[in-house]
C-alpha positions as CSV (number, residue, x, y, z in Angstrom):
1,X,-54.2,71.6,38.0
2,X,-52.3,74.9,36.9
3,X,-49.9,76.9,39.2
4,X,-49.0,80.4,38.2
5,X,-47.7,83.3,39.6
6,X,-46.1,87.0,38.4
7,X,-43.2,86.3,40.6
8,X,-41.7,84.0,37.9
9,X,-40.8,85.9,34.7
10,X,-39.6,83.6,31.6
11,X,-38.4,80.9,34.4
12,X,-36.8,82.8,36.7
13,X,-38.6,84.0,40.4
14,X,-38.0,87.7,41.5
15,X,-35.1,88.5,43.5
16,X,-38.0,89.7,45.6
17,X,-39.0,86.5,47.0
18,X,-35.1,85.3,47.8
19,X,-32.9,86.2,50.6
20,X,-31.4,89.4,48.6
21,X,-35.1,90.6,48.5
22,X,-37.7,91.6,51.0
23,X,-38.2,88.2,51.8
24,X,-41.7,87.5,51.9
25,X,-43.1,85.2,50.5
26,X,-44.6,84.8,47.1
27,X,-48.2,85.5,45.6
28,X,-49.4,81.7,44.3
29,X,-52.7,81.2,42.1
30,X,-53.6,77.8,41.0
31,X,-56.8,76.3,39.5
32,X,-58.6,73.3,38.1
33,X,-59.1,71.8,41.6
34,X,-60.9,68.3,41.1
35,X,-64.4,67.3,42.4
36,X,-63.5,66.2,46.4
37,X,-61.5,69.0,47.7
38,X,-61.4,69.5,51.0
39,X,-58.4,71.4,51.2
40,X,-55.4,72.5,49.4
41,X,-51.9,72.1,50.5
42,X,-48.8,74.3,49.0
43,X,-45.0,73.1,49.3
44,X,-42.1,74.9,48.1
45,X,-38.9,72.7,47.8
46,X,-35.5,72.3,46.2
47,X,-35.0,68.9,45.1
48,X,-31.3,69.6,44.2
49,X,-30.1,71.1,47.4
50,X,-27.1,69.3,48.6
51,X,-30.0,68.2,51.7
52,X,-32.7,66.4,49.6
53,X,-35.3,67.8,49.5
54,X,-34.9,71.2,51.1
55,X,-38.3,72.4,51.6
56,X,-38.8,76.4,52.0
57,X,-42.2,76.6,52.9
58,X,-45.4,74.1,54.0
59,X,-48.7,75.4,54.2
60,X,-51.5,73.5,54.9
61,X,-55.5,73.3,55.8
62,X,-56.1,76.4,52.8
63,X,-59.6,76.3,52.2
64,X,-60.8,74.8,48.7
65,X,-62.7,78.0,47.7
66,X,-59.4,79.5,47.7
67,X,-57.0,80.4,44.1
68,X,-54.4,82.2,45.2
69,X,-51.9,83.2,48.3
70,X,-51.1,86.3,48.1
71,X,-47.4,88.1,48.9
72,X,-46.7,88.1,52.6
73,X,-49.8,87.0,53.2
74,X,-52.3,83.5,54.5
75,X,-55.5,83.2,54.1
76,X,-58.1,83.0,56.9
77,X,-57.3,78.9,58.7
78,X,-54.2,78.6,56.7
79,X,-51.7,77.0,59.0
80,X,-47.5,76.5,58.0
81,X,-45.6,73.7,59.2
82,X,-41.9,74.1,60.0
83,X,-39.4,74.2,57.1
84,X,-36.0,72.6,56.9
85,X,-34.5,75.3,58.9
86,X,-36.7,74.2,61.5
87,X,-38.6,77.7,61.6
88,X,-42.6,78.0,61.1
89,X,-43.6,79.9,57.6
90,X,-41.3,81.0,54.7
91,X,-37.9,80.6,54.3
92,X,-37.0,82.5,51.2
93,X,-34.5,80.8,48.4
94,X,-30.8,82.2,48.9
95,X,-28.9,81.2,45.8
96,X,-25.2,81.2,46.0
97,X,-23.0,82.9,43.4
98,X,-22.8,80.9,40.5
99,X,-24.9,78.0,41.3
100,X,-28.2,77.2,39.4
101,X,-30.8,75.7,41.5
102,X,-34.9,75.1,40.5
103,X,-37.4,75.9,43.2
104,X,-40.8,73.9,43.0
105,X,-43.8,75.3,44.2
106,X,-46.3,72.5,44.4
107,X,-50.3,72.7,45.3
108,X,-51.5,69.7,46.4
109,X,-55.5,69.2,46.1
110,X,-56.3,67.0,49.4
111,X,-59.2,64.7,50.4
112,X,-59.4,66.1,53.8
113,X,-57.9,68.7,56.1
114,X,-54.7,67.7,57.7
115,X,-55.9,69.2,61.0
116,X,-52.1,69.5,62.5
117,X,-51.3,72.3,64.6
118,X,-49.5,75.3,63.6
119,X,-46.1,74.4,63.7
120,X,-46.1,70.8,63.2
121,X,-43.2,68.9,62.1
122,X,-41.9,68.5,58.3
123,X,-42.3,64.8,57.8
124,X,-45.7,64.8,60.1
125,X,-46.8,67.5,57.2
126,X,-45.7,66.3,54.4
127,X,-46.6,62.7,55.2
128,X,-50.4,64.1,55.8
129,X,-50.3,65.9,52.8
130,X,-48.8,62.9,50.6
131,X,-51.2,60.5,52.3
132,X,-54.4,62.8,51.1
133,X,-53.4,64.2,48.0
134,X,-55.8,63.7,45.1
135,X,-54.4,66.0,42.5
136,X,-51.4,68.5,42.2
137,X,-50.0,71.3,40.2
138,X,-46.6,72.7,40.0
139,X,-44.6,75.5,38.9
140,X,-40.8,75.6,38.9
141,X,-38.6,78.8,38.9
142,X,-34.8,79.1,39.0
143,X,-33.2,81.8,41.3
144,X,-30.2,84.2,40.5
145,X,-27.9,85.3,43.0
146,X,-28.1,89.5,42.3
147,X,-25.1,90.4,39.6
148,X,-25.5,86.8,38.1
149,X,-27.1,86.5,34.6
């Protein structure tokens, strides 16, 4: 599977999609789903935050004839599970100055829909989604605190 998007220029996301931007979230295309898709998960994590692993953002039950998320947006039955922060849908990146830290942005191709209700728990999630996964893609992005370089 390959996971893309234009947020990410030569490794690094847009300060766009981190807490010094507008916040929203990301526009995500992916492809090459195998044969047995029933639906597609996307997790965004930090695997070096000084929690392990900090996830950002779980979304879940994305129809297979989807390709993409776009910016700020879900598609139609999408549902988001709570992040780290406890909060339901995206919590943007938010670098400190001078630390280096590599976001992951994983699609997950799933043998069946996780069927959890908006909201559901992290580990309920990403236990489904691990349990079910068939295939997965991943891009990873490092974020710069603004006046960093």
């Amino acid at each position: 599977m390959t996971v893309t998007s234009p947020m990410v220029n030569q490794g690094t996301m847009s300060a766009q999609y981190t807490c010094y931007g507008s916040r929203e979230s990301p526009p995500i295309f992916w492809s090459g789903m195998p044969a047995g898709t029933k639906s597609i998960a996307l997790v965004v994590d930090d695997s070096a935050a000084p929690i392990t692993p900090r996830m950002y953002w779980i979304v879940f039950d994305i129809s297979p004839s989807t390709s993409d998320l776009q910016g700020g947006a879900l598609p139609a039955g999408a549902r988001q599970a709570r992040n780290s922060t406890g909060r339901v849908g995206y919590d943007p990146p938010c670098p400190a100055p001078g630390t280096s830290h590599r976001y992951r942005f994983t699609v997950y191709a799933l043998s069946s829909m996780i069927n959890q209700p908006v909201g559901t728990g992290l580990r309920a999630a990403w236990t489904a989604i691990a349990q079910d996964a068939i295939a997965r893609g991943r891009l990873t992005a490092s974020a710069i605190a603004p006046g960093q370089s």
